[in-house]
N, C-alpha and C positions, 0 to 999 in steps of 0.2 A: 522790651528794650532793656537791655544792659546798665545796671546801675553806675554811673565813671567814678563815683565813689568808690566799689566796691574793687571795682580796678586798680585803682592808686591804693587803698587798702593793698588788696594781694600782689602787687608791685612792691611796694613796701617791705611786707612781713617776709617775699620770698629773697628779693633781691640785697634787702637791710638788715631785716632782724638775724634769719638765718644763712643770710649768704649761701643758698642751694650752690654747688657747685656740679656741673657736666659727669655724668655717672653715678650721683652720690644715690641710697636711695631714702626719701622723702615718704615719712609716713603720717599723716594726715588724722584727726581722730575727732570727733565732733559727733554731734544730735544730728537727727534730719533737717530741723530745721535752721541749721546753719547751711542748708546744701548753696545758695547763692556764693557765699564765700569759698565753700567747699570749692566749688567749679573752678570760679576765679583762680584763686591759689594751685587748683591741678592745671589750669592749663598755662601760666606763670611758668611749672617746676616743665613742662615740657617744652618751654621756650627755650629754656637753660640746657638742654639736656639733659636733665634727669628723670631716676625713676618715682614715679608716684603711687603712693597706694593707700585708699582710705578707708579708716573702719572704722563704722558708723555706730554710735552708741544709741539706740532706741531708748525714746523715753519709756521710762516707766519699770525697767526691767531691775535696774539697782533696789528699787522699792521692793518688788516681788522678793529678789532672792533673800535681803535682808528681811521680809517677813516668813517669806515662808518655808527659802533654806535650813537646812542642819546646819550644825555646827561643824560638820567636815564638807559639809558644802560652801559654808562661807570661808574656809582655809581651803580651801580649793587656789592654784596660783596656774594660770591657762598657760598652756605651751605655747600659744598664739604670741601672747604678751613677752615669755620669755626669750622668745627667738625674734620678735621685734628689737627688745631692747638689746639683744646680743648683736646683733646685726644691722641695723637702720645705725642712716648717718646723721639724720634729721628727724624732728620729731614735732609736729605743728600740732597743738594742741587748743584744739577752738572750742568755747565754753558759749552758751544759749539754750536754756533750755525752756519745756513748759512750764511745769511748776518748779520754782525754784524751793518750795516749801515740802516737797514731795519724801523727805526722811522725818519732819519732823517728828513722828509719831513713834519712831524707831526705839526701842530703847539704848540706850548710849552703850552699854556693855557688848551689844552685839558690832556696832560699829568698830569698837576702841577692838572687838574680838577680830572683826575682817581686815583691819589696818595691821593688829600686829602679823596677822600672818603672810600679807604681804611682803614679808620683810624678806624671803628671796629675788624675787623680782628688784625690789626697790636697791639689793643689793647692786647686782648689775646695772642697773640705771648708772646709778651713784657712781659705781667706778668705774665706767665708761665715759660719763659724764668726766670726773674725772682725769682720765686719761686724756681728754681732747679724741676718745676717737668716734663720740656721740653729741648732738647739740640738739638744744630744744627749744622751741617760743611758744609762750599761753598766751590765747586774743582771745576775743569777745568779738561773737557779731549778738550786734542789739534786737532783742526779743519783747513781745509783751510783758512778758514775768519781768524779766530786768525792770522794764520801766515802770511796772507797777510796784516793785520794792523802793525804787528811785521816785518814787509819787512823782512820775512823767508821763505824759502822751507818749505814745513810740515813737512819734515824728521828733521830739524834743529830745528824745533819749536818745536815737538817733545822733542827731547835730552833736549833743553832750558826748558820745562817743568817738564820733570822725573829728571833733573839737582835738578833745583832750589827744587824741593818735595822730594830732595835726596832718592830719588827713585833707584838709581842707584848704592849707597850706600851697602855691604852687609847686613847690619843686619839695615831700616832707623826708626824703630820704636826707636832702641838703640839711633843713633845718632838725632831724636828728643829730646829725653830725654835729652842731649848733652846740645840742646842750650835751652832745659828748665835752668837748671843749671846754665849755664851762664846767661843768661838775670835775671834770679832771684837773681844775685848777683846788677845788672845795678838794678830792681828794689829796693832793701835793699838801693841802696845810694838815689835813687831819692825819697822813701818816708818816706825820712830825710830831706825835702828839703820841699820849700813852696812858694819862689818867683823866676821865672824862667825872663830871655833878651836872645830876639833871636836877631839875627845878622848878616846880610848876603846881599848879595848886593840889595838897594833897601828893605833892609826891617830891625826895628828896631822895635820889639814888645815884651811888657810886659804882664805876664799872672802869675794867684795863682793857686797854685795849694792846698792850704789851707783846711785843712777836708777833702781831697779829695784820692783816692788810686792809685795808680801806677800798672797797669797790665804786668802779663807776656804772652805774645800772642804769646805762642808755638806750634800751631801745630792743635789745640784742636779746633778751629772754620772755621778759614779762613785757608787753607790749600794751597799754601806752607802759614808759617807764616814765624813769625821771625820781632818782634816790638814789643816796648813796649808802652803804654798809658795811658792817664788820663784823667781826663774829669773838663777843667778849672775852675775855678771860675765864673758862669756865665757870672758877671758884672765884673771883672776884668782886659778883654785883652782891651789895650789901644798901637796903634801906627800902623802903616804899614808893611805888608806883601807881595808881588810878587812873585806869583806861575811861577818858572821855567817852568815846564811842560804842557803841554795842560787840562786842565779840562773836564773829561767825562760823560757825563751824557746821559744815553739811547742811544748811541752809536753815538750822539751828540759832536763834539770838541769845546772848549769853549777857546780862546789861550790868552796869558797875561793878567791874572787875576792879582787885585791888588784890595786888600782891605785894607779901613781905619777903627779903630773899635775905640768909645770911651764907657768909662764904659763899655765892652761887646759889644754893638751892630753896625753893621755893619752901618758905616755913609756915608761911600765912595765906590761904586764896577764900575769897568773898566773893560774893555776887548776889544783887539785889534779886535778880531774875534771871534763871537757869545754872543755879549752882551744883545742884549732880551734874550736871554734865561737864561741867568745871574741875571737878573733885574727879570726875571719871577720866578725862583727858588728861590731868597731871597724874593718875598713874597707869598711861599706858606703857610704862617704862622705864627704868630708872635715868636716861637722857632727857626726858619730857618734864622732869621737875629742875631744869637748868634752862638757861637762855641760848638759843644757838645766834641769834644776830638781835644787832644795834642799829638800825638805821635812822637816815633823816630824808623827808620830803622834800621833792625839790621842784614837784610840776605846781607852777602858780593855776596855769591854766584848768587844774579840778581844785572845785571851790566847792564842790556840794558832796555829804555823805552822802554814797548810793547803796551802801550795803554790801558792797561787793569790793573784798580787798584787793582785787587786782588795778582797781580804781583810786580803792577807799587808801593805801596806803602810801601813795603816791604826792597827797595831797600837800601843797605846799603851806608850811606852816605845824605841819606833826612830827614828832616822831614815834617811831613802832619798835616796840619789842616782841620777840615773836619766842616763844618754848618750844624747844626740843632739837630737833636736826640743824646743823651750820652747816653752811657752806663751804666745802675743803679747800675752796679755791682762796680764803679767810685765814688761813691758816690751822692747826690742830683743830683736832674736827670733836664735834660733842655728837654724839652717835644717838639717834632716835630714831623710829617709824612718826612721830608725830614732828611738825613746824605749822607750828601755830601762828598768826600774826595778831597782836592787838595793840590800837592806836590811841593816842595820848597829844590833844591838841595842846600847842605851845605858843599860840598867839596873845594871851591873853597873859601877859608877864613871864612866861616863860624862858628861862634860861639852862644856857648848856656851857659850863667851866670845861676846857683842855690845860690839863696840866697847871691850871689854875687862872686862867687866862680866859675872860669872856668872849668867846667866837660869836654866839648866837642870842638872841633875843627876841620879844616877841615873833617869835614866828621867823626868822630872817639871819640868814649868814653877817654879820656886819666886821668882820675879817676873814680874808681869804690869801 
């Protein structure tokens, strides 16, 4: 029997986040064991008329080739991929995998070596993306691994999933729409605004947000959403920041981050636990020792770290700075192969000054 979760799921993601349109073509990209979703979502884009077409990531093969590729094997950039992204008009991008642990053994030099060489491919992304004549959404369908990093039952992880993607919601395409609405009022005040102090324990940082545009991040890319963002003034953030939470990268835990930035660039990086790899991700480039985006939480409904920022960043009550690539859509763009996200809870006395003006506190917009 058909899960009607998984139904209003890919009703959702095809009809909501990506808006398939009649002829467009729909490329689809996930594990095996997303295939329940998989289905749902192909037969959704064939409602629509469009075209579908999925390609499937087998687990385990990322692991192989960073063990026991060359080094012009791991600069290899597939012609498959490049003529996806020249060509597709959509791009569903579904994450669940087996072991979500399955790089860590990797050593980081060779990672930081297969990201930068990506950097043709990620070209074309970008500025097709860009252009408006590409569109993309990352989902999650929930796995054991997830909810074992989540210290969840899969049943539970579950629910915490179709929750937070108000999935569970009668009508959730309506109540996206919901916190389109709201957040769009949160963006009308912040891009009135131009000089931002964060404020929160161990951390006292200034940032412009000058020329620059304030996002509403409903629903439409990152799915669950629920955030809004900007993309700093390059050379701007000036003072210290201390990530609450763990920093994840490639399934890597990075634990008490603390960065010093002057003019923009990161002068100072620390970490209790996984600092080479800290020290290796700020220089995969001279973009990645800069901030590409600012954001703020704004889904109350995730209330628990999972490990997983597509979750973890969303959380109402944080905010996230993330290193390296901005979003052009931001305004001037900070050019990296690396975006990093790491989260900084502000519930606990935390403040955020615009232009010198308290908007935010414990955790909470309290002017909009």
């Amino acid at each position: 029997m058909r899960d009607q979760r998984l139904l209003k799921y890919a009703q959702t993601l095809i009809n909501y986040s990506l808006y398939v349109k009649k002829g467009e073509w729909v490329v689809i990209r996930g594990s095996e064991l997303a295939m329940p979703l998989i289905k749902e979502c192909y037969r959704e884009i064939l409602k629509v008329g469009a075209h579908p077409t999925v390609l499937l990531n087998p687990e385990g093969l990322a692991e192989i080739l960073l063990k026991e590729g060359s080094d012009d094997q791991l600069q290899f950039n597939s012609p498959i991929m490049m003529e996806v992204y020249s060509k597709s008009n959509k791009v569903l991008n579904i994450l669940g995998d087996h072991n979500l642990k399955a790089l860590t053994a990797i050593p980081s030099e060779r990672i930081a070596l297969q990201r930068r060489s990506g950097a043709p491919v990620t070209k074309i992304y970008n500025e097709r993306v860009a252009q408006g004549l590409m569109d993309w959404t990352l989902c999650l369908y929930p796995t054991e691994s997830g909810a074992q990093e989540a210290n969840m039952s899969l049943s539970d992880y579950e629910d915490f999933v179709f929750e937070a993607c108000l999935i569970n919601n009668p009508d959730p395409i309506a109540s996206w729409q919901k916190i389109h609405d709201d957040q769009e009022v949160m963006v009308d005040y912040l891009n009135n605004k131009t000089q931002f102090h964060i404020i929160a324990p161990d951390t006292d940082l200034t940032l412009s947000t000058e020329n620059r545009i304030w996002i509403n991040f409903d629903g439409h890319h990152n799915f669950p959403s629920g955030e809004v963002f900007t993309a700093p003034v390059r050379e701007s953030l000036n003072g210290t920041i201390r990530f609450t939470f763990p920093g994840i990268y490639s399934g890597q835990e990075i634990e008490d981050i603390q960065l010093t930035f002057k003019d923009g660039k990161v002068v100072q990086a620390s970490a209790k636990r996984g600092e080479e790899l800290l020290q290796s991700l700020l220089k995969t480039d001279e973009g990645s020792q800069y901030a590409g985006e600012f954001a703020i939480g704004t889904n109350y409904g995730i209330s628990k770290f999972t490990k997983n920022m597509l979750f973890d960043e969303k959380i109402g009550g944080t905010i996230h700075v993330a290193l390296g690539k901005s979003y052009p859509e931001c305004g001037p763009v900070n050019d990296s192969l690396l975006h990093w996200d790491m989260l900084c809870d502000m519930k606990n006395g935390g403040q955020i000054f615009a232009d010198g003006e308290l908007f935010y506190e414990n955790g909470m917009f309290i002017k909009k």
